[in-house]
Backbone as a chain_set.jsonl record, in Angstrom:
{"seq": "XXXXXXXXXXXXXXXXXXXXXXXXXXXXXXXXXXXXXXXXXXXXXXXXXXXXXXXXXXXXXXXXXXXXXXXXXXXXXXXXXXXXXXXXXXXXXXXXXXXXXXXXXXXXXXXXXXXXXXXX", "coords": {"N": [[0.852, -1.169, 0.0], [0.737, 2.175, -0.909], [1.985, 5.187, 0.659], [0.457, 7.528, 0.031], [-1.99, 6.401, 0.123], [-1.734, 4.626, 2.564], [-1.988, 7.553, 4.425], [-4.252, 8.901, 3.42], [-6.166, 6.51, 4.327], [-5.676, 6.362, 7.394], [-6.631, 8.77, 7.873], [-9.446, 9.182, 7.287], [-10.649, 7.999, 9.629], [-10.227, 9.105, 11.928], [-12.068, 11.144, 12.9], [-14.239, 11.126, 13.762], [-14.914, 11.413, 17.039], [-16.079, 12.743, 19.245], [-17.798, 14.262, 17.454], [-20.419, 16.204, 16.57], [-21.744, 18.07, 14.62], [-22.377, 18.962, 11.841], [-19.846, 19.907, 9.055], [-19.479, 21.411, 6.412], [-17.606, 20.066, 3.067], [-15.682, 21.196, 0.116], [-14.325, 19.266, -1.657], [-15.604, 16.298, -3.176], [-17.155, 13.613, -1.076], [-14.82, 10.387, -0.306], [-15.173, 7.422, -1.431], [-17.183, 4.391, -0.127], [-15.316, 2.112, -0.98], [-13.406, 3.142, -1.86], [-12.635, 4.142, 1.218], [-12.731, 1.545, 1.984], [-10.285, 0.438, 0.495], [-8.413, 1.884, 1.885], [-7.985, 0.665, 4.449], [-6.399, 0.09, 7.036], [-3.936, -0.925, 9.782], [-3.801, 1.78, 11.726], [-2.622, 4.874, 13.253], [-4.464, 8.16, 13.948], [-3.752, 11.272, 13.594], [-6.687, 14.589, 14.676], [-7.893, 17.373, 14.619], [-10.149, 19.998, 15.079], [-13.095, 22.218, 15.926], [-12.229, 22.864, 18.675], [-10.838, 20.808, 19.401], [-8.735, 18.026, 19.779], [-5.913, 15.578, 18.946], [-5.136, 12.184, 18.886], [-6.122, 9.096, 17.386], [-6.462, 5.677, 17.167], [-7.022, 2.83, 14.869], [-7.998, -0.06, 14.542], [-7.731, -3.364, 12.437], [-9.339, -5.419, 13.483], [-11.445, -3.832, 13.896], [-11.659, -2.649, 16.378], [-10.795, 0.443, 18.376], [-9.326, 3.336, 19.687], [-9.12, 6.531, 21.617], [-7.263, 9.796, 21.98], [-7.263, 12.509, 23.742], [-6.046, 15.691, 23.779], [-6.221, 17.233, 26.452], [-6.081, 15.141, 27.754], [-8.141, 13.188, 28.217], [-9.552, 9.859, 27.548], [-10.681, 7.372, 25.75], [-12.068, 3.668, 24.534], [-13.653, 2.146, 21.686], [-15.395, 1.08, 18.698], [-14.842, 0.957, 15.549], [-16.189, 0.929, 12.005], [-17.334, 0.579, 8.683], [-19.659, 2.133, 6.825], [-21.418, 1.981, 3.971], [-20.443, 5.485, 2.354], [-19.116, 5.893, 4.215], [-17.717, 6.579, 7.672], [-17.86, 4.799, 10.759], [-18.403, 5.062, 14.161], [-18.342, 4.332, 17.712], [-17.951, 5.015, 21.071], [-16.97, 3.878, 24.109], [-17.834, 5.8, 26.407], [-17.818, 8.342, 25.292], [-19.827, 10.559, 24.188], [-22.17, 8.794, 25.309], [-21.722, 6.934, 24.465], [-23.155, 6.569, 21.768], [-23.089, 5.772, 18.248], [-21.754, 6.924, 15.503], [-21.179, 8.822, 12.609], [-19.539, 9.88, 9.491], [-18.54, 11.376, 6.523], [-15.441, 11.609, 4.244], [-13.436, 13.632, 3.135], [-11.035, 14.928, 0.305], [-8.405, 16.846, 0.767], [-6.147, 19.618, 1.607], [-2.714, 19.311, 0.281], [-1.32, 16.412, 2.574], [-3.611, 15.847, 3.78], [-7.019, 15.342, 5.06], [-10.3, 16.255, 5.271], [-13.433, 16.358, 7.437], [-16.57, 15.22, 7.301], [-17.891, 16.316, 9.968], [-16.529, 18.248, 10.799], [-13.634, 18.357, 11.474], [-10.423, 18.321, 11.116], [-8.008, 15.796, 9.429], [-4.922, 13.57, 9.274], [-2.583, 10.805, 8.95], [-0.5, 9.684, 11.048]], "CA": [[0.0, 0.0, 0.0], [1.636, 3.354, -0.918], [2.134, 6.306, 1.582], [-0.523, 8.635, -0.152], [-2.985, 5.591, 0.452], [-2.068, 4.382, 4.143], [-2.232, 8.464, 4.703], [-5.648, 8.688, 3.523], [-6.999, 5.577, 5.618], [-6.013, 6.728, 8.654], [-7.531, 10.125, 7.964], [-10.856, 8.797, 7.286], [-11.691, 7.191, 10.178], [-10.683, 9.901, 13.25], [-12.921, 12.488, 12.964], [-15.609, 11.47, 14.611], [-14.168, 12.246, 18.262], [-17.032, 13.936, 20.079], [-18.424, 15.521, 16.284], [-22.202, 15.875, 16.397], [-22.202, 19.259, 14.343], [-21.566, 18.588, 10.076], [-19.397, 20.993, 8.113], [-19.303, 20.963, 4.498], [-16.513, 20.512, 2.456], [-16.247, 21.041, -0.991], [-14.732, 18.265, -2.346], [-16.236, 15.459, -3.405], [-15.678, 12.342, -0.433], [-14.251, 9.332, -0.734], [-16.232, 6.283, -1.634], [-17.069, 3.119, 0.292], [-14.662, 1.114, -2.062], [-12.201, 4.038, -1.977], [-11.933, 3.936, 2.066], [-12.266, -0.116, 2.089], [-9.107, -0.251, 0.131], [-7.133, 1.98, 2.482], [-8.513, 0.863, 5.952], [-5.51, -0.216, 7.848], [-3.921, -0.43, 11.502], [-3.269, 3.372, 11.332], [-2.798, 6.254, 14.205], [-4.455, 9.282, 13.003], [-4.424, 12.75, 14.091], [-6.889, 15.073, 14.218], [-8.029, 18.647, 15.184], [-11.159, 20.829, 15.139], [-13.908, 21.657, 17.018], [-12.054, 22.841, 19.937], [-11.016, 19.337, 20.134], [-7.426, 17.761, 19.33], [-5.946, 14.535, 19.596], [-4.972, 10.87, 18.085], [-6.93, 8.144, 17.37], [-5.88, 4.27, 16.869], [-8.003, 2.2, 14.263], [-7.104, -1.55, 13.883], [-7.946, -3.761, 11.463], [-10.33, -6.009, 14.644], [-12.852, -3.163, 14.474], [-11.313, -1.319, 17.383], [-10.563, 1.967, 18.497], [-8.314, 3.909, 21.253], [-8.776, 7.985, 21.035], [-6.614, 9.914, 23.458], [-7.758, 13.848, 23.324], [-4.743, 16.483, 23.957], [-6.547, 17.207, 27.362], [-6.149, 14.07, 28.787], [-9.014, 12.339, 28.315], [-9.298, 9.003, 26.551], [-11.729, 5.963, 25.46], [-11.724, 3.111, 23.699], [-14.56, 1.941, 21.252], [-15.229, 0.48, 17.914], [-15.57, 1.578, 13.91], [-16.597, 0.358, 10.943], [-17.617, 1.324, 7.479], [-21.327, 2.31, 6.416], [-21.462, 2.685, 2.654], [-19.083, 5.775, 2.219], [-19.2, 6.446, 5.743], [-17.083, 5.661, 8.438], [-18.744, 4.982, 12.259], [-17.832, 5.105, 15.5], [-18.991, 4.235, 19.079], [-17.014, 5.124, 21.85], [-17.844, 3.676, 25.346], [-17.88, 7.119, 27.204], [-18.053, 9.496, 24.266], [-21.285, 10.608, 22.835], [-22.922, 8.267, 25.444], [-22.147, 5.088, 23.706], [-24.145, 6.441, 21.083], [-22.967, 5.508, 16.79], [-21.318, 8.376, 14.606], [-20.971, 8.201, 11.121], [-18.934, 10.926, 9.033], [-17.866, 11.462, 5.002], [-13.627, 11.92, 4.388], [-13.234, 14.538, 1.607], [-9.74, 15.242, 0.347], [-7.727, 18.292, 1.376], [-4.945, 20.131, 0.897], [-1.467, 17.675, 0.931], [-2.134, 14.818, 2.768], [-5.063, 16.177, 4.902], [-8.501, 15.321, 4.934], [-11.892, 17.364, 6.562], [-14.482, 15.498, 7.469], [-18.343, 16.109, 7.246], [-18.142, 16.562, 11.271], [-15.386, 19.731, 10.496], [-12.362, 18.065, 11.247], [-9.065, 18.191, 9.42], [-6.963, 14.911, 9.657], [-3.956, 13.356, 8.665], [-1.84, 9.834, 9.037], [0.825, 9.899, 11.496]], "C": [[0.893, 1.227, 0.0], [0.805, 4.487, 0.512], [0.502, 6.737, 1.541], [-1.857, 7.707, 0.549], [-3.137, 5.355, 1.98], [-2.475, 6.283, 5.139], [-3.818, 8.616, 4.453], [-6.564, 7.351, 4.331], [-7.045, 5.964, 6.409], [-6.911, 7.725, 8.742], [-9.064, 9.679, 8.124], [-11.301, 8.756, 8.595], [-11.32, 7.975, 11.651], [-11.074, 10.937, 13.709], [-13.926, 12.853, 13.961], [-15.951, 11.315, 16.353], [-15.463, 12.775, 18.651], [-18.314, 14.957, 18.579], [-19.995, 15.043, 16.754], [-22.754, 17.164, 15.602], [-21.478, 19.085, 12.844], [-20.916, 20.447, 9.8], [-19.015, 20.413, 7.106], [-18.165, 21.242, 3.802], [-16.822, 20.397, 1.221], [-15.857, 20.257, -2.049], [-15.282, 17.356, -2.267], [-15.663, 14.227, -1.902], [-15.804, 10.996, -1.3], [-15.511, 8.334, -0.611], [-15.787, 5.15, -0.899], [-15.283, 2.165, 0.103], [-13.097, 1.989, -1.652], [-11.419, 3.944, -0.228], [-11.865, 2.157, 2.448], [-10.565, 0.134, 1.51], [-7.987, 0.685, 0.498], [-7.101, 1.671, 4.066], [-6.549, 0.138, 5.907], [-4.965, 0.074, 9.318], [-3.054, 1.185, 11.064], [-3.478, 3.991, 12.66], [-3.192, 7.633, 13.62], [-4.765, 10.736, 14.168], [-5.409, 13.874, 13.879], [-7.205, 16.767, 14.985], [-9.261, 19.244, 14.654], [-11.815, 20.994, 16.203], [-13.732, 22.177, 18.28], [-11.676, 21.865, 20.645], [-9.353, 19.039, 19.345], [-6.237, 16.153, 19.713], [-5.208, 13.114, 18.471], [-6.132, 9.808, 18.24], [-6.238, 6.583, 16.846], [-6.809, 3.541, 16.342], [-6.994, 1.041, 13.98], [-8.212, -2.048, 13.235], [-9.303, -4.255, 12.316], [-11.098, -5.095, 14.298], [-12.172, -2.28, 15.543], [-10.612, -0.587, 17.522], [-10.487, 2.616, 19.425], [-8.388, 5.523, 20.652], [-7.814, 8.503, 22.624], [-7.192, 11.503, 23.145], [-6.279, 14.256, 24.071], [-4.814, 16.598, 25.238], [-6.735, 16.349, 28.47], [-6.924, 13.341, 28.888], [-8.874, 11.311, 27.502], [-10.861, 7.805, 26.565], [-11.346, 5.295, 24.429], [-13.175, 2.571, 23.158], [-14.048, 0.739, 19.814], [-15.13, 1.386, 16.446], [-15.446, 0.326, 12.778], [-17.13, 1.415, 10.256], [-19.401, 1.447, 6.857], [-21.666, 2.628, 5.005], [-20.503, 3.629, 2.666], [-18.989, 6.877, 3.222], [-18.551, 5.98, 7.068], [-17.365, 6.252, 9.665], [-17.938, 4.849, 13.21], [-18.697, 4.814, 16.864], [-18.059, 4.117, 19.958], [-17.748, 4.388, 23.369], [-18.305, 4.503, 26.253], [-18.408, 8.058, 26.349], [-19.596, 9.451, 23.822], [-22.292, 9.587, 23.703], [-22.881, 7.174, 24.908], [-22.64, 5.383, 22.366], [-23.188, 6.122, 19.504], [-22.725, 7.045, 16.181], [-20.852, 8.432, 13.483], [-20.469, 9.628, 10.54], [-18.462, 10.279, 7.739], [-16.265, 12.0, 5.342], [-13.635, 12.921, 3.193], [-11.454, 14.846, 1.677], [-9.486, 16.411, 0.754], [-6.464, 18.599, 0.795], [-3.477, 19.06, 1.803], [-2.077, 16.514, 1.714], [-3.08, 15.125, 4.053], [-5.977, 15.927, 4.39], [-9.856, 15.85, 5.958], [-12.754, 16.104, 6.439], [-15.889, 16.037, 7.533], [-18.485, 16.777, 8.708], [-17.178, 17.787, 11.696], [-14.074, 19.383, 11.411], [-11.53, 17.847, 10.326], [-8.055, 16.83, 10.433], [-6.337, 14.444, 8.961], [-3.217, 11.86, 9.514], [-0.596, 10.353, 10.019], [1.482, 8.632, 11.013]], "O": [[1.765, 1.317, 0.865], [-0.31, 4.526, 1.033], [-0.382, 6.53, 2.373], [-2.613, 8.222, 1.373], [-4.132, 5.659, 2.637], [-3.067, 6.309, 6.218], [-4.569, 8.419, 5.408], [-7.658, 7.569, 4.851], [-8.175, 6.229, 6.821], [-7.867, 7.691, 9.517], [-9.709, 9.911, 9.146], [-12.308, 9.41, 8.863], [-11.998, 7.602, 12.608], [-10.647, 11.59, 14.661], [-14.322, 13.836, 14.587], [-17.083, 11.133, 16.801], [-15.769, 13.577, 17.769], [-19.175, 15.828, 18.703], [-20.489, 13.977, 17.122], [-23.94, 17.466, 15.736], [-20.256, 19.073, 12.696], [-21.296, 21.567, 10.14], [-18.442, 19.348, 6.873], [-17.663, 22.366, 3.795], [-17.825, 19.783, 0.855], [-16.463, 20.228, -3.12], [-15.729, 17.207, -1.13], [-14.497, 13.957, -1.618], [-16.42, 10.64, -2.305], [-16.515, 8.445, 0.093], [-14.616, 4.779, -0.828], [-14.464, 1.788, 0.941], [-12.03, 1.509, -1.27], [-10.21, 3.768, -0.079], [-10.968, 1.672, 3.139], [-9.676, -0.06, 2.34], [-6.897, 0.649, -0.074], [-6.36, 2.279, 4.839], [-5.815, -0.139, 4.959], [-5.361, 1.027, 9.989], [-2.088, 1.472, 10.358], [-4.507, 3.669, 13.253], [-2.403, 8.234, 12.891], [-5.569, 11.017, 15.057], [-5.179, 14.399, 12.79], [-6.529, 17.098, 15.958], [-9.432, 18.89, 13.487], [-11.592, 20.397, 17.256], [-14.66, 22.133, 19.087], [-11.838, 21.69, 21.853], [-8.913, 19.785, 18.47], [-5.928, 15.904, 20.879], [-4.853, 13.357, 17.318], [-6.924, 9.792, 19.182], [-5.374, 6.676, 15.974], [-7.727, 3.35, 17.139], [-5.86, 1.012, 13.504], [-9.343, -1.563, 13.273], [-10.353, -3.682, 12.026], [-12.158, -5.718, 14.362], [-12.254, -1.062, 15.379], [-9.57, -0.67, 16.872], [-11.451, 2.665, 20.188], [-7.905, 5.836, 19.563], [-7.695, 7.981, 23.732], [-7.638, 11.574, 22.0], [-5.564, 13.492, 24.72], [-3.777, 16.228, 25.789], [-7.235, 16.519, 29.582], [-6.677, 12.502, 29.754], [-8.097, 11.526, 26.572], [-11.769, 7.681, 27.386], [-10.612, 5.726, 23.54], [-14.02, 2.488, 24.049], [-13.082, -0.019, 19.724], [-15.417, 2.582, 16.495], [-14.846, -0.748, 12.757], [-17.381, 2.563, 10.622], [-20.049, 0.45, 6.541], [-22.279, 3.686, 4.867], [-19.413, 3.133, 2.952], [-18.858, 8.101, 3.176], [-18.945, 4.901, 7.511], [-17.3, 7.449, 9.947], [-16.764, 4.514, 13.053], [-19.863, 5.211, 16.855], [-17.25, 3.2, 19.818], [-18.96, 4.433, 23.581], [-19.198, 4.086, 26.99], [-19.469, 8.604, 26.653], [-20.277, 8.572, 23.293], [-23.329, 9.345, 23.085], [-23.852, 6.422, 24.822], [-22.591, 4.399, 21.629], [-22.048, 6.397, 19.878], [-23.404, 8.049, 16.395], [-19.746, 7.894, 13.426], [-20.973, 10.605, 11.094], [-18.084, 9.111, 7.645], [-15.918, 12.609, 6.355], [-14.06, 12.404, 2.16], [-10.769, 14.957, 2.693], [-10.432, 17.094, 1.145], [-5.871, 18.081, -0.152], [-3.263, 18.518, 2.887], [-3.101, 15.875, 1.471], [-3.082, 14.53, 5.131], [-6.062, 16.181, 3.188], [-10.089, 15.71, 7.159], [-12.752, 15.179, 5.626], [-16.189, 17.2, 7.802], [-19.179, 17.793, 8.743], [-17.132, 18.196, 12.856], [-13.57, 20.308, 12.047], [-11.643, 17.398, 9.186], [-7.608, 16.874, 11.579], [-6.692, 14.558, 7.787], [-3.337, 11.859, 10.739], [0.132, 11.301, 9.726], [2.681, 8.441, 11.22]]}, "num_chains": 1, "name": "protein.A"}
């Protein structure tokens, strides 16, 4: 799997951190197919929101966020059509969070939930 690719996987999938408020980006996102074939065990960083942090996606389904502030949980994700979910055990109440990846500038990506992330 090249760089540009394992960089875009991770991005995808740690956005959705605490998001419950969409922002629109204006490119087009990535498709189902497009983040299937970069999921991988990835650490991704991201930032918005007032919010800032890493996230750990393995291949299992699960998922370790740590926020800059010290807080942390661990949950699950998976892929929803060309949507990638989340459920944290603390966060959000337990509750399911689903967010679009749109490209960005260099190897960043925004997400529908107005985060910008990137592959560490």
């Amino acid at each position: 799997m090249s760089k540009s690719k394992r960089i875009a996987s991770t991005a995808i999938l740690v956005a959705s951190v605490l998001a419950v408020m969409p922002a629109y980006a204006v490119e087009q996102p990535l498709t189902g197919e497009e983040l299937q074939a970069m999921v991988t065990d990835v650490d991704v960083e991201f930032s918005g929101r007032g919010l800032s942090g890493v996230t750990s996606y393995r291949l299992d389904g699960t998922a370790t966020t740590k926020l800059t502030i010290g807080l942390s949980d661990n949950g699950n994700w998976w892929l929803d059509g060309d949507q990638v979910c989340t459920r944290w055990e603390r966060f959000r109440r337990g509750e399911a969070s689903c967010f679009t990846v749109h490209p960005s500038e260099g190897n960043t990506y925004q997400t529908s939930h107005g985060f910008t992330i990137r592959a560490l």
